[in-house]
C-alpha positions as CSV (number, residue, x, y, z in Angstrom):
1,X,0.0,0.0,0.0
2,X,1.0,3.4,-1.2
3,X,2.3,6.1,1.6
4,X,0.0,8.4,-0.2
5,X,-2.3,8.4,-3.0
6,X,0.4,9.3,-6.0
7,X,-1.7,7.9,-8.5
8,X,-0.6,10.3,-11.6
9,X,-0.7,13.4,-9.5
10,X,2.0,16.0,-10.7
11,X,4.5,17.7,-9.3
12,X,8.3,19.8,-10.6
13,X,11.5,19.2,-9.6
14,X,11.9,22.6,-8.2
15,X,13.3,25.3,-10.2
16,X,11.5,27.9,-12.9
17,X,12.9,30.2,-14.9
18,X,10.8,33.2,-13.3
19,X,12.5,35.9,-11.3
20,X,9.5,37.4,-10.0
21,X,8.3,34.8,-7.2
22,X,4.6,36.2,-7.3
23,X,4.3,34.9,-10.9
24,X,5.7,31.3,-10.4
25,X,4.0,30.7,-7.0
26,X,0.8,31.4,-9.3
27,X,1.7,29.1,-12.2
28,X,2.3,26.5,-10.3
29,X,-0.8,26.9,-7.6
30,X,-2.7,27.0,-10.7
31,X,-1.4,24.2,-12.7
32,X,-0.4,21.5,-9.4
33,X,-3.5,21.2,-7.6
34,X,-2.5,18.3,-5.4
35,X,1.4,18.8,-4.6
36,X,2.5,22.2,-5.7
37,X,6.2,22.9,-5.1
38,X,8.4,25.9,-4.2
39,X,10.0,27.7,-7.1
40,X,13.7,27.9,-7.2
41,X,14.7,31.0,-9.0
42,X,17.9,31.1,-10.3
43,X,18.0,33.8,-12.8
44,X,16.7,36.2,-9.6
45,X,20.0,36.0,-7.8
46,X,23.0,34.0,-8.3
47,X,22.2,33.2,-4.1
48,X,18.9,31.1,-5.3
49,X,21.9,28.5,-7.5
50,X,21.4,25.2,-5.8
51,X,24.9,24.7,-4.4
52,X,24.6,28.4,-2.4
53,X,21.3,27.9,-1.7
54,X,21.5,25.6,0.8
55,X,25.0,26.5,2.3
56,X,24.1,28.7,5.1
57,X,25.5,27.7,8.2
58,X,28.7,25.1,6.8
59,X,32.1,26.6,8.8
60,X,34.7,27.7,6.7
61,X,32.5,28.9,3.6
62,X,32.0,31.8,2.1
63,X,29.9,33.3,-1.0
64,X,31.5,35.5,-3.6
65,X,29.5,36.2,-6.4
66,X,27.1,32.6,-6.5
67,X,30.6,30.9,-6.0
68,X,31.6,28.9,-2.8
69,X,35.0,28.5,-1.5
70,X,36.2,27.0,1.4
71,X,39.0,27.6,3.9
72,X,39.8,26.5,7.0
73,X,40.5,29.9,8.9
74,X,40.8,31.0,12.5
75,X,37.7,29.3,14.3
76,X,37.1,26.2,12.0
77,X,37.5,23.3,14.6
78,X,35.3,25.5,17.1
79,X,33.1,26.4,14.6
80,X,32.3,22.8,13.3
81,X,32.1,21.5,16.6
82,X,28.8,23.5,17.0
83,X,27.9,21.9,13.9
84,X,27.5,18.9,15.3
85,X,26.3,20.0,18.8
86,X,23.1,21.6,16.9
87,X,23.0,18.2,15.2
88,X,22.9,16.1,17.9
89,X,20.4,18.9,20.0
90,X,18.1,19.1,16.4
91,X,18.7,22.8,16.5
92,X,17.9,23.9,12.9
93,X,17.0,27.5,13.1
94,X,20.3,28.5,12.1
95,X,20.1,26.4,8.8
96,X,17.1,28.1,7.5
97,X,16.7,29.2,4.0
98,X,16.3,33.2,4.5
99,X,14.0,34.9,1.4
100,X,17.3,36.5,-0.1
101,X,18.4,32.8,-1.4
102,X,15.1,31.4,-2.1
103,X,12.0,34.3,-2.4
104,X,9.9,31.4,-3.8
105,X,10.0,29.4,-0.7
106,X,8.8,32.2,1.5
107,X,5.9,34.0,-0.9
108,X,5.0,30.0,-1.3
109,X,4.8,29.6,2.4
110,X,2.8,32.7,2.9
111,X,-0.1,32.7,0.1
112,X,-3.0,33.3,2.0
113,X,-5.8,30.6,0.9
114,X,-3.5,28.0,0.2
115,X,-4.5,24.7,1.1
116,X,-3.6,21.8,-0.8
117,X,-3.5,18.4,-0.4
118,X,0.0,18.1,-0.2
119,X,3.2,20.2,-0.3
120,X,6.8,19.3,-2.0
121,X,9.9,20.7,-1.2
122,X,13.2,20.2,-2.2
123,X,17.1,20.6,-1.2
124,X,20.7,19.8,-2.9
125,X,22.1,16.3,-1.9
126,X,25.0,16.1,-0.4
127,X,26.9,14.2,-2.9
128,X,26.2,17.1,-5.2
129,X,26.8,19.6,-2.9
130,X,29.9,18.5,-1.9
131,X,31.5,17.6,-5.2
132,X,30.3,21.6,-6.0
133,X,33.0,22.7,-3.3
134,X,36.8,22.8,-3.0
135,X,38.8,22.6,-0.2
136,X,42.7,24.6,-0.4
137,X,44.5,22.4,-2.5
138,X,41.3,22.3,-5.0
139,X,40.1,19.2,-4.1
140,X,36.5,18.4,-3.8
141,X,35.3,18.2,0.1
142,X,33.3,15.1,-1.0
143,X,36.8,12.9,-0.8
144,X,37.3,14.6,3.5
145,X,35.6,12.2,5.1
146,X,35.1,15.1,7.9
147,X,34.2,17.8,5.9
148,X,31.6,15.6,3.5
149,X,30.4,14.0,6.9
150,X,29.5,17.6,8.7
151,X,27.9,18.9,5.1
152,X,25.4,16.0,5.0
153,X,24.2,17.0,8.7
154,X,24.6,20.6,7.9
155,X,21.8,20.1,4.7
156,X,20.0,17.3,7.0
157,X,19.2,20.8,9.6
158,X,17.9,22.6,6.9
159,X,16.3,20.0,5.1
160,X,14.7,19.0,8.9
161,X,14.0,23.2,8.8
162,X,12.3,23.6,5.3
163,X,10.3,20.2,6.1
164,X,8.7,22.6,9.0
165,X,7.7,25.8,7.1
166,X,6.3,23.1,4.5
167,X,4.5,21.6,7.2
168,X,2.6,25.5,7.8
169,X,1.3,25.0,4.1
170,X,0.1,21.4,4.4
171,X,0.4,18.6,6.9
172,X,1.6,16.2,4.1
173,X,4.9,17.0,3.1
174,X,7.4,15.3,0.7
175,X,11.1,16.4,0.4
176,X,13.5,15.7,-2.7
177,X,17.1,15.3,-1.9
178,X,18.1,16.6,-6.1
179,X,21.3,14.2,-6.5
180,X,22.2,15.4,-10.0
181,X,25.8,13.9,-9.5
182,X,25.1,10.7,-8.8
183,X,24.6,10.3,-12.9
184,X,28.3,9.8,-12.5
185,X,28.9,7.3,-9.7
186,X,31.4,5.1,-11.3
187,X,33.5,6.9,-13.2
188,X,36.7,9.0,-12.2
189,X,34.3,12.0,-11.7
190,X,32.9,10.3,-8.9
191,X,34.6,7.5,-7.7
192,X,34.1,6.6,-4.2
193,X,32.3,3.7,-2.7
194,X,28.5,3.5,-3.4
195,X,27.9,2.7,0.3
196,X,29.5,5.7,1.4
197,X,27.7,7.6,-1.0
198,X,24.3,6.5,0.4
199,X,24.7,6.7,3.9
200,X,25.7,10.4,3.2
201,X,22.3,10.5,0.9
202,X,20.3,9.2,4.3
203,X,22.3,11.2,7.1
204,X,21.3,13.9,5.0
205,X,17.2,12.4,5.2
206,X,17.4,11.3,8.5
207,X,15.8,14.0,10.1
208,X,12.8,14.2,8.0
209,X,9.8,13.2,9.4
210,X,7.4,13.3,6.4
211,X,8.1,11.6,2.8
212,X,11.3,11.9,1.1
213,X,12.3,11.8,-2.2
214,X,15.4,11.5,-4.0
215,X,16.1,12.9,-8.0
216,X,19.0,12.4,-10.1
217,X,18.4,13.9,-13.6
218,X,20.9,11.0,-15.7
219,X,20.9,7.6,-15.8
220,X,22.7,5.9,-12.3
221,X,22.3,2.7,-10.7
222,X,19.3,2.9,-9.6
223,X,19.8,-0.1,-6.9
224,X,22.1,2.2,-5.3
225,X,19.7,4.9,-5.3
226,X,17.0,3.0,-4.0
227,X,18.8,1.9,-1.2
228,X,19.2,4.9,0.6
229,X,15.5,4.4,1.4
230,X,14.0,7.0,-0.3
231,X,10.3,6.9,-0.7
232,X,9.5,8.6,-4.1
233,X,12.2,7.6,-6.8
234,X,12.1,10.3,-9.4
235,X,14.2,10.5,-12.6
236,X,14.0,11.9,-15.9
237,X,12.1,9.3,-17.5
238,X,11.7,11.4,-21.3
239,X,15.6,10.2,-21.8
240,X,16.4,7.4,-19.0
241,X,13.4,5.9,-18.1
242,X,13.4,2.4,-19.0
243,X,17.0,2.1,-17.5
244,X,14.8,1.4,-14.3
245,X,14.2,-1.5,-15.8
246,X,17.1,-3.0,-15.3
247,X,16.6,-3.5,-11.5
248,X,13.2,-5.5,-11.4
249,X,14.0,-6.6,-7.5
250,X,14.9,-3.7,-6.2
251,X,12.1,-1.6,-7.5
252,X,9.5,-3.8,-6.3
253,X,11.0,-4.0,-3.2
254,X,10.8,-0.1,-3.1
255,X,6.8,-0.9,-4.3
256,X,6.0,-3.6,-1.6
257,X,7.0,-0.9,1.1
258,X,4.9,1.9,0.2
259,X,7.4,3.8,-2.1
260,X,6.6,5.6,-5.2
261,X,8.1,6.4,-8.8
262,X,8.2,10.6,-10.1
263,X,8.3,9.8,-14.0
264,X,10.2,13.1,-15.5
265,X,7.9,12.6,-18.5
266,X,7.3,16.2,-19.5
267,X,10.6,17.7,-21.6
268,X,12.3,20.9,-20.3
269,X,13.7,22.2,-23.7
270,X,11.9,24.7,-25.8
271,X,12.1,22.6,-28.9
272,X,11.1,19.4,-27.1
273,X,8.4,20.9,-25.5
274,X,7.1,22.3,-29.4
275,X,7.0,19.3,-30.7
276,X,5.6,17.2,-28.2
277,X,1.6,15.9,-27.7
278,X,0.2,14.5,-24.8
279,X,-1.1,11.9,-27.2
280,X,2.7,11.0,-27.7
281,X,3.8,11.6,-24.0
282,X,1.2,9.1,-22.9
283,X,2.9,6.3,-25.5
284,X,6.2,7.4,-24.1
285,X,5.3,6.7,-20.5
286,X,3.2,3.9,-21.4
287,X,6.1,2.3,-22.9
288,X,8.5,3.3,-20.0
289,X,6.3,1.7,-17.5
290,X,5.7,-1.2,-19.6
291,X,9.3,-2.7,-19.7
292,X,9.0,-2.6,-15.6
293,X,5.7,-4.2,-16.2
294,X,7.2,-6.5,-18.5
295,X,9.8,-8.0,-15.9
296,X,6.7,-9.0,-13.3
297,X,5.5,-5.9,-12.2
298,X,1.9,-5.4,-12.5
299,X,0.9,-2.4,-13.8
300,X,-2.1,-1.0,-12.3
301,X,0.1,-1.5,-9.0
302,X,2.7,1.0,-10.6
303,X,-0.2,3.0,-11.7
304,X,-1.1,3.6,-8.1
305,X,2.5,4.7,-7.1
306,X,3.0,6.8,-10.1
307,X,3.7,10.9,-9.9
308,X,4.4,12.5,-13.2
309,X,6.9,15.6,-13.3
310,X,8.9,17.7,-15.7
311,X,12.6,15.4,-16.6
312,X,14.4,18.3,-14.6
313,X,14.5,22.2,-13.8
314,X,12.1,24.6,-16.1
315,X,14.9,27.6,-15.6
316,X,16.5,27.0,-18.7
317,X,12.8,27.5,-20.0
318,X,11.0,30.9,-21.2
319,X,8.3,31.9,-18.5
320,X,6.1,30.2,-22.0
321,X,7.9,27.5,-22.1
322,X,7.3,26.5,-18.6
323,X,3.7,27.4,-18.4
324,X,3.2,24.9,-21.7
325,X,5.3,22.1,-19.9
326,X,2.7,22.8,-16.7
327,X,-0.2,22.8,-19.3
328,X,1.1,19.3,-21.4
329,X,1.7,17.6,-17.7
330,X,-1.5,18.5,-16.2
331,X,-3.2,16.8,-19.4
332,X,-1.3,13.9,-19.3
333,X,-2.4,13.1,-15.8
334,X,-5.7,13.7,-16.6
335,X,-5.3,11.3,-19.7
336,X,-3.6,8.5,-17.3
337,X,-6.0,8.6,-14.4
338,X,-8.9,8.3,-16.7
339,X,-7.4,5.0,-18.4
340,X,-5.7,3.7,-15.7
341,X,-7.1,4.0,-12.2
């Protein structure tokens, strides 16, 4: 049985190419009547890219310009020891998202009227956000063991404190932990351990108390993925989906426990988006669910667990653009509830 009622509802993955926050929060309340999202709005501020986003709080780090860079100054040690005392104490406040790196989050939070069903949010992995930072010698902080350890507990506070103004909007909440990198576990760009990678993937989860989601854009292995214990999937399914496929066990595994699959169905390029139907998106998923339903998985079952979303981020979309990729996914849900469930 399903944690929640997916069942083709929609959501995004997060970002829009808007820089006025008014005019995405209404997009979106108007197109994702069930689970609406908070817009990330990178072309606003070069604060609201992903990596500085979320970085408030991490000792040693500093913001010049959009960029982070890291240095172990005067104060580190003590300074990272209160890291982990506000860990251990679940003292978040500190970690919070203020409006100047994400005004979509706070007009989202603070729409008067707004009630729905459920709420999504959504914050950089740790992998990602790691592998986005250099220590002194240029080095990635993903390959310190202490420094990759105290940034997954670091986002895990502010994940813990987005989960809670989330929580204002609507009591069901469902957080993404966006692990763009892991498209390249295995190669040199990202060679360590999958094990390690995962158990920074669920420090980073562990203190969320509603449903969690994990979304890596590229194809990965998706074993891996699932075994941080994620319980929406989501992946861009337009390019990669029937890669899932190829792990039969471990998705139904993720089924028979309540878990879900986000199908990036909807395209986020301009010329993709033009030449796309929801006639032919529907085929597309179809197919894409098929060869999971062709390896023993029955497919009203998947039906049920099913949440459709854009393949990625909408920035790199016209304010049109993203509006028609709203429009095409709020059709195709439509089409695939009344055929399906």
């Amino acid at each position: 049985m399903s944690l929640f009622n997916f069942a083709f509802k929609t959501t995004i993955i997060g970002s829009m190419p808007h820089t006025d926050p008014e005019k995405a929060c209404q997009l979106i309340k108007r197109y994702l009547k069930d689970i609406p999202a908070w817009p990330q709005l990178p072309r606003r501020s070069l604060l609201e890219l992903m990596d500085a986003q979320f970085s408030r709080g991490f000792p040693g780090l500093e913001i010049t310009e959009g960029k982070l860079s890291f240095k172990r100054s005067a104060g580190f040690e003590k300074a990272l020891e209160s890291l982990y005392e506000n860990y251990l104490a679940d003292k978040y406040a500190m970690y919070a998202v203020t409006p100047d790196y994400a005004a979509g989050l706070h007009y989202f939070t603070n729409m008067a009227g707004f009630s729905p069903p459920a709420v999504k949010g959504q914050i950089l992995g740790p992998v990602s956000w790691c592998l986005s930072i250099a220590d002194e010698s240029g080095k990635s902080i993903l390959y310190d063991d202490i420094l990759s350890d105290a940034a997954s507990r670091m986002l895990a506070l502010s994940a813990r404190w987005q989960e809670d103004l989330l929580g204002r909007v609507s009591k069901n909440t469902l957080l993404f932990i966006d692990e763009p990198a892991m498209s390249s576990y295995g190669s040199a760009f990202l060679s360590l351990p999958g094990e390690k990678l995962a158990g920074l993937i669920r420090e980073t989860m562990s203190r969320l108390r509603g449903l969690k989601g994990i979304h890596c854009c590229g194809n990965t292995d998706w074993g891996l993925v699932l075994s941080t214990g994620a319980d929406v999937l989501s992946l861009d399914a337009y390019q990669h989906g029937t890669t899932l496929s190829l792990y039969p066990e471990a998705v139904a595994a993720h089924l028979a426990r309540g878990g879900a699959v986000a199908w990036g169905i909807v395209p986020n390029t301009e010329a993709a988006i033009a030449g796309e139907t929801v006639a032919a998106l529907k085929d597309r998923l179809e197919e894409t669910m098929g060869a999971l339903a062709r390896s023993g998985i029955a497919f009203r079952e998947l039906a049920q667990a099913s949440l459709l979303t854009p393949s990625c981020s909408l920035s790199g979309l016209s304010e049109e653009g993203a509006e028609q990729a709203l429009a095409l996914m709020a059709e195709l849900s439509e089409r695939m509830i009344s055929l399906y469930l």
